[in-house]
C-alpha positions as CSV (number, residue, x, y, z in Angstrom):
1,X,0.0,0.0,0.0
2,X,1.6,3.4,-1.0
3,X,0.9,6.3,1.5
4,X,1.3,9.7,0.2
5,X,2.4,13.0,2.6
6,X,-0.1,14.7,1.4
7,X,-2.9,14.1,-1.1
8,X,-4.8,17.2,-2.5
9,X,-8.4,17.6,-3.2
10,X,-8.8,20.4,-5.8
11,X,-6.4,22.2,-8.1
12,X,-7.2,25.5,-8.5
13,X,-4.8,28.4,-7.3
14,X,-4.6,27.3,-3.4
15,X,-4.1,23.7,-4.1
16,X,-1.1,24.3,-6.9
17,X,0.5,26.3,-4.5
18,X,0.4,24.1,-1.7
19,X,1.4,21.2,-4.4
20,X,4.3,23.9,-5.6
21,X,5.7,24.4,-1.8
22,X,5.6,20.4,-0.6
23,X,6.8,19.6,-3.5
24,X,10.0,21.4,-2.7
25,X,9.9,20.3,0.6
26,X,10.4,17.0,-0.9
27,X,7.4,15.4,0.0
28,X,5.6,12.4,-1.6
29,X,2.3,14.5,-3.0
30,X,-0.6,13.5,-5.2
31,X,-3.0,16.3,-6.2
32,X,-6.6,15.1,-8.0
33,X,-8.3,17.6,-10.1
34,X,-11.4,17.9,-12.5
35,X,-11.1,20.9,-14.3
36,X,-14.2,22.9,-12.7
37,X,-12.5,26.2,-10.7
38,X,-15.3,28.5,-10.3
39,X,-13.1,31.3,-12.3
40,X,-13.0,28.7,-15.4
41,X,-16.0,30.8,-17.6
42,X,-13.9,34.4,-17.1
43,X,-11.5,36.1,-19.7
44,X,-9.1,37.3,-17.3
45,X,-7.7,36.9,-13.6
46,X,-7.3,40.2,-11.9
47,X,-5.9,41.7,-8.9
48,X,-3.1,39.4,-8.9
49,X,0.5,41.3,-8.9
50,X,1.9,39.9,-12.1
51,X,-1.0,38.3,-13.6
52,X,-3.5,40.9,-13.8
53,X,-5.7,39.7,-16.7
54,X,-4.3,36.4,-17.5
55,X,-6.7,33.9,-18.6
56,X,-7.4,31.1,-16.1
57,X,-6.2,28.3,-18.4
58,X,-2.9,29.8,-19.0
59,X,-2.4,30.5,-15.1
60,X,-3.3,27.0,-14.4
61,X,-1.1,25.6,-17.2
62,X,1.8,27.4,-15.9
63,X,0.8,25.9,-12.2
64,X,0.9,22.5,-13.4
65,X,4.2,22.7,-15.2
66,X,5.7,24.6,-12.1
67,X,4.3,21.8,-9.5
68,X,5.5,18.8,-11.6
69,X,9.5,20.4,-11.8
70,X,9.1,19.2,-8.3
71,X,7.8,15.9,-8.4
72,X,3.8,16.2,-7.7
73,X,1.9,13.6,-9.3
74,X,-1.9,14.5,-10.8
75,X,-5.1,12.6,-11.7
76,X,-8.3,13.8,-13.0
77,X,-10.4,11.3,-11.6
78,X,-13.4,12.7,-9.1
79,X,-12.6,12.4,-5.1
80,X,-16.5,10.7,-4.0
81,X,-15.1,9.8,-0.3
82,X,-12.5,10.9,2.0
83,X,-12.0,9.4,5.8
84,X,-9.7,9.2,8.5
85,X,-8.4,6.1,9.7
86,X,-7.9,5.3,13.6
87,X,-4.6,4.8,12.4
88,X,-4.5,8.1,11.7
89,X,-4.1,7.6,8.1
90,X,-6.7,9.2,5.9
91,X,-8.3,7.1,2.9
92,X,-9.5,8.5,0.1
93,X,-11.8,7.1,-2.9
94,X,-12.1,7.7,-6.6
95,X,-15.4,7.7,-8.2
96,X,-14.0,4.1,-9.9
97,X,-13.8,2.9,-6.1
98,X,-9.9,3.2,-5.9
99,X,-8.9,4.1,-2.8
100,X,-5.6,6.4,-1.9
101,X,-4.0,7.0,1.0
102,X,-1.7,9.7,2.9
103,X,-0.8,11.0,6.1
104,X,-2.3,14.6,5.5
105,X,-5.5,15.8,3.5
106,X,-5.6,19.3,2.1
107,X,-9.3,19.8,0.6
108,X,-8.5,23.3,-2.1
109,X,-12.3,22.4,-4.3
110,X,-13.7,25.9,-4.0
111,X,-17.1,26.9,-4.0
112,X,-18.9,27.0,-6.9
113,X,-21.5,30.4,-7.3
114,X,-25.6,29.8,-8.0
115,X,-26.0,30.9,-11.2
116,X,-29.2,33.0,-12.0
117,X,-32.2,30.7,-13.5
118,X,-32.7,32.7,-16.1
119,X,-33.2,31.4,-19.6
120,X,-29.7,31.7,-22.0
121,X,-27.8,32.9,-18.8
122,X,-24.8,31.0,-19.7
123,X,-24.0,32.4,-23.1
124,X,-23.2,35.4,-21.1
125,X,-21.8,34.4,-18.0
126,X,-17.8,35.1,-17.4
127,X,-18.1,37.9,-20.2
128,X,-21.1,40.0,-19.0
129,X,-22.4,38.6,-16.3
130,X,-20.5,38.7,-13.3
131,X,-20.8,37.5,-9.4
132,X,-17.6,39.6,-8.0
133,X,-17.6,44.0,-9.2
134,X,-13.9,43.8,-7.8
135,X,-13.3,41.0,-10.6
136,X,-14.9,42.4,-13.2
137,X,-16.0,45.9,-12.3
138,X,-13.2,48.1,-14.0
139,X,-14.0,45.9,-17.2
140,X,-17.5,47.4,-17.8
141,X,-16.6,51.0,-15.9
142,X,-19.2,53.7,-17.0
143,X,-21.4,51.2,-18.7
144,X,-25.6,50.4,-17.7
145,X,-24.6,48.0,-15.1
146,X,-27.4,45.9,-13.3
147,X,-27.6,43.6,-10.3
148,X,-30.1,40.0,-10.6
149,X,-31.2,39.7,-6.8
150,X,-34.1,37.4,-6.7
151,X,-33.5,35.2,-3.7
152,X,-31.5,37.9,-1.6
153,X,-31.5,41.5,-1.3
154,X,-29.3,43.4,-3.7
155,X,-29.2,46.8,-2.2
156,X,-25.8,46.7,-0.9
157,X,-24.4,45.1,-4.0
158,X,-26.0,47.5,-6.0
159,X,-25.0,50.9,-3.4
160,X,-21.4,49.3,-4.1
161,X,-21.1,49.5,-7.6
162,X,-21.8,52.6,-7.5
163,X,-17.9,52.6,-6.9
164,X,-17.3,51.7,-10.8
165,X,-20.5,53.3,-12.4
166,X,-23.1,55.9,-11.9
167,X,-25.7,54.0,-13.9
168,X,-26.9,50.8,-11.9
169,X,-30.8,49.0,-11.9
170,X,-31.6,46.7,-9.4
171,X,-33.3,44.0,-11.1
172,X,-35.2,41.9,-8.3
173,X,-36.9,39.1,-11.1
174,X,-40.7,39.4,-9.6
175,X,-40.4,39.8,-6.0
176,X,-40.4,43.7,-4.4
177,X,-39.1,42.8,-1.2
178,X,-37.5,46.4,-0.6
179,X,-38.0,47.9,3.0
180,X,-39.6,51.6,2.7
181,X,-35.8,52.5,4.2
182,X,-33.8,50.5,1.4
183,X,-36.2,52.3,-1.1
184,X,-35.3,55.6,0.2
185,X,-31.5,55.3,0.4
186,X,-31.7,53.8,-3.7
187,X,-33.9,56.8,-5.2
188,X,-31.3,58.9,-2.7
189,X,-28.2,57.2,-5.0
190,X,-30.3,57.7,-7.9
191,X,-30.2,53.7,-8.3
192,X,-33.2,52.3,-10.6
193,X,-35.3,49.7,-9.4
194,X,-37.0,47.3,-11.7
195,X,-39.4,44.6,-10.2
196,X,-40.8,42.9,-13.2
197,X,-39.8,39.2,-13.8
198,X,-37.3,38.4,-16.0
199,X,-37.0,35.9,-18.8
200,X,-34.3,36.3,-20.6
201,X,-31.1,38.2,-21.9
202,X,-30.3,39.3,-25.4
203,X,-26.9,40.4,-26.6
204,X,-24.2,39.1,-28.9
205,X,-20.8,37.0,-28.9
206,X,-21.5,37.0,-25.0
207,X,-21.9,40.2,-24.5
208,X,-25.2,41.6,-22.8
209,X,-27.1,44.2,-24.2
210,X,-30.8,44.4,-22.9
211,X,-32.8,42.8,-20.3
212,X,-35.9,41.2,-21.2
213,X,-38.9,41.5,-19.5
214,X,-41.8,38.4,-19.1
215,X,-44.0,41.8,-21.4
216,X,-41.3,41.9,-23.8
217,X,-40.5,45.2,-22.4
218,X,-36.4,45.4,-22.6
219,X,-34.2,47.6,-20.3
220,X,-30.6,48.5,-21.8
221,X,-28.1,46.6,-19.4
222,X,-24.3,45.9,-20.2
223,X,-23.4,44.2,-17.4
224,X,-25.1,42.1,-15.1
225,X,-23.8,41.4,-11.3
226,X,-25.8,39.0,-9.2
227,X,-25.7,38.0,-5.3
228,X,-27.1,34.4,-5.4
229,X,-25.4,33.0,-3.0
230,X,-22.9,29.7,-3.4
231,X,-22.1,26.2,-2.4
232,X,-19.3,23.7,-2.1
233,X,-17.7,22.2,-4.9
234,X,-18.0,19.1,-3.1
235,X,-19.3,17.8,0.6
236,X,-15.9,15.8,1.4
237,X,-15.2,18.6,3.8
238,X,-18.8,18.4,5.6
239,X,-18.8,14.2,5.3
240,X,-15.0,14.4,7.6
241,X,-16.7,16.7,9.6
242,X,-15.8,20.0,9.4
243,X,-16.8,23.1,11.2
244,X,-18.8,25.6,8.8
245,X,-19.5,28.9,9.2
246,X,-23.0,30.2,8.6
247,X,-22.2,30.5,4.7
248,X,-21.6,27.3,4.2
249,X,-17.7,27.6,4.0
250,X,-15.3,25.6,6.6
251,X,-13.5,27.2,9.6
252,X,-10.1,26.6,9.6
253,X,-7.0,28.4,11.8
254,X,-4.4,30.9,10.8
255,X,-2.6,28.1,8.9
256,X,-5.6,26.5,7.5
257,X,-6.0,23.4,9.8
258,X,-9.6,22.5,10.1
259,X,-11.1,20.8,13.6
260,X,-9.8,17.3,12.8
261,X,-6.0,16.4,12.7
262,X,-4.0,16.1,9.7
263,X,-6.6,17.7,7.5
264,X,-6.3,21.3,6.1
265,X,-8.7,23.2,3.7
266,X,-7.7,26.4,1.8
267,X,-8.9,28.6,-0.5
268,X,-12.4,29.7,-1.4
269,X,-13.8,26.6,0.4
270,X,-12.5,28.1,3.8
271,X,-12.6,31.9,3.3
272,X,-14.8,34.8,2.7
273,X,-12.5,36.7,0.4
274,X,-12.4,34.8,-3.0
275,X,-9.9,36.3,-4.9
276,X,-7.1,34.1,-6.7
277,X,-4.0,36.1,-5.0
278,X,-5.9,35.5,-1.2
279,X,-6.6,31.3,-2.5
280,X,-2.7,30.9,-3.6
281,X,-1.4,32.4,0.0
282,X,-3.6,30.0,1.8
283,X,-2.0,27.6,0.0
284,X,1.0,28.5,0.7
285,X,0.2,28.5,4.2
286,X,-1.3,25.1,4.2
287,X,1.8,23.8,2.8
288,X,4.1,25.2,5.3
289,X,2.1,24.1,7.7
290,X,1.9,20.1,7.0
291,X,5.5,20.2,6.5
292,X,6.0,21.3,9.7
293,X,3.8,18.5,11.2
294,X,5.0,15.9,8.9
295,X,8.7,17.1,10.4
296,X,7.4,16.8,14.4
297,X,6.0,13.7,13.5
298,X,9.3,12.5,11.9
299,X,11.2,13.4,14.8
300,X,9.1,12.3,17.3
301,X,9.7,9.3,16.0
302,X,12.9,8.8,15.1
């Protein structure tokens, strides 16, 4: 039976780096990965010093050939299962029913964002339609910006996008669930409020250009944010028993050890702040940190 250091779940930006930093540590590290990071669908990466605007697959393909200099070995298989042994020895199985095993666990999936149900959404979403202004708010500066809040209130999104553009519409999708006081503070901001139900988006080559309306009425919009909410990638995390906050994401320490021993969970699976620069760090940090253990444990018993 083979035991791995470290196996990683996920192999986006904070499970590469953690991949990049064992794997000069030496250590014996197997990273499984499916191809679905939640910033697959965009044109460009920002905010990070370096790579601001690289696409995702280019970042990830320079990742990959950075992590395997130093020795990490990758599958793209599914991860269905993960456990810990009372050996201490976590097992982890395969969607074919393989199982793996190491000494520590580093879960790096990510979250993956609700998508608004509305009808030819994805022909637009990465290149107009947007879940994060500090992503992609620069790109469509000045523009008829809107914000989809259906299922949870989009006044504070909408107030803060003010930031890139003075022209926003909340677009609510059927439901007025606006306090009298939310209502004041919009027409205050001059911030446009349209309440009809939605049901559908027209525009070209994925790029928005009107809102339609269920009395094919349309509403010039250029750029559509929504607050939606998210979930986990996957429920490995929650099945091991993790603590989660009340968003759904897992608690973890300053160097991104979760409640049970030996397993670690970084990036946007463990944090609010979901930018790629914030995911590689904790990644960083996780790596550091399970060499570290992996060392008391060597000398402890040596």
């Amino acid at each position: 039976m083979i035991v791995y250091d470290v196996i990683i779940i996920g192999g986006g930006p904070a499970g590469l780096n953690a991949a990049v930093v064992l794997g000069r540590c030496r250590r014996k590290v197997l990273m499984f990965d499916i191809g679905r990071q939640r910033n697959r669908f965009s044109s460009g990466m920002r905010n990070y010093l370096t790579r601001d605007n690289i696409p995702p697959l280019e970042f990830l393909t320079i990742a990959y050939s950075e992590a395997e200099r130093y020795g990490v070995a990758f599958k793209a298989v599914e991860i269905v299962h993960a456990e810990k042994l009372s050996t201490g020895i976590f097992v982890t199985k395969d969607k074919n029913g393989i199982n793996y095993y190491s000494k520590k666990l580093l879960i790096a999936t990510g979250l993956r964002d609700n998508i608004p149900s509305i009808s030819n959404v994805d022909a637009f979403y990465g290149k107009s339609v947007f879940h994060c202004p500090y992503c992609d708010g620069w790109e469509v500066r000045d523009k008829n910006i809107g914000v989809y809040a259906r299922n949870k209130n989009g006044v504070e999104l909408a107030l803060s996008l003010q930031t890139w553009s003075k022209k926003i519409t909340l677009y609510t999708d059927g439901r007025n669930y606006l306090k009298p006081i939310e209502q004041q503070i919009l027409d205050k901001k001059s911030i446009g409020c349209n309440f009809k139900k939605i049901i559908g988006l027209e525009g070209k080559n994925g790029i928005l250009r009107n809102i339609v309306f269920q009395d094919h009425e349309k509403q010039r919009c250029n750029a559509l944010f929504f607050v939606n909410g998210y979930k986990q990638q996957c429920n490995i995390a929650r099945t091991l028993g993790c603590q989660m906050n009340k968003k759904g994401v897992v608690i973890t320490n300053r160097l991104q050890q979760a409640n049970i021993t030996g397993l670690y969970v970084a990036g946007d699976a463990s944090k609010d702040m979901h930018f790629v620069v914030v995911a590689a760090a904790e990644g960083a940090k996780a790596g550091v940190s399970i060499n570290k253990e992996l060392q008391k444990e060597e000398f402890k018993n040596a």
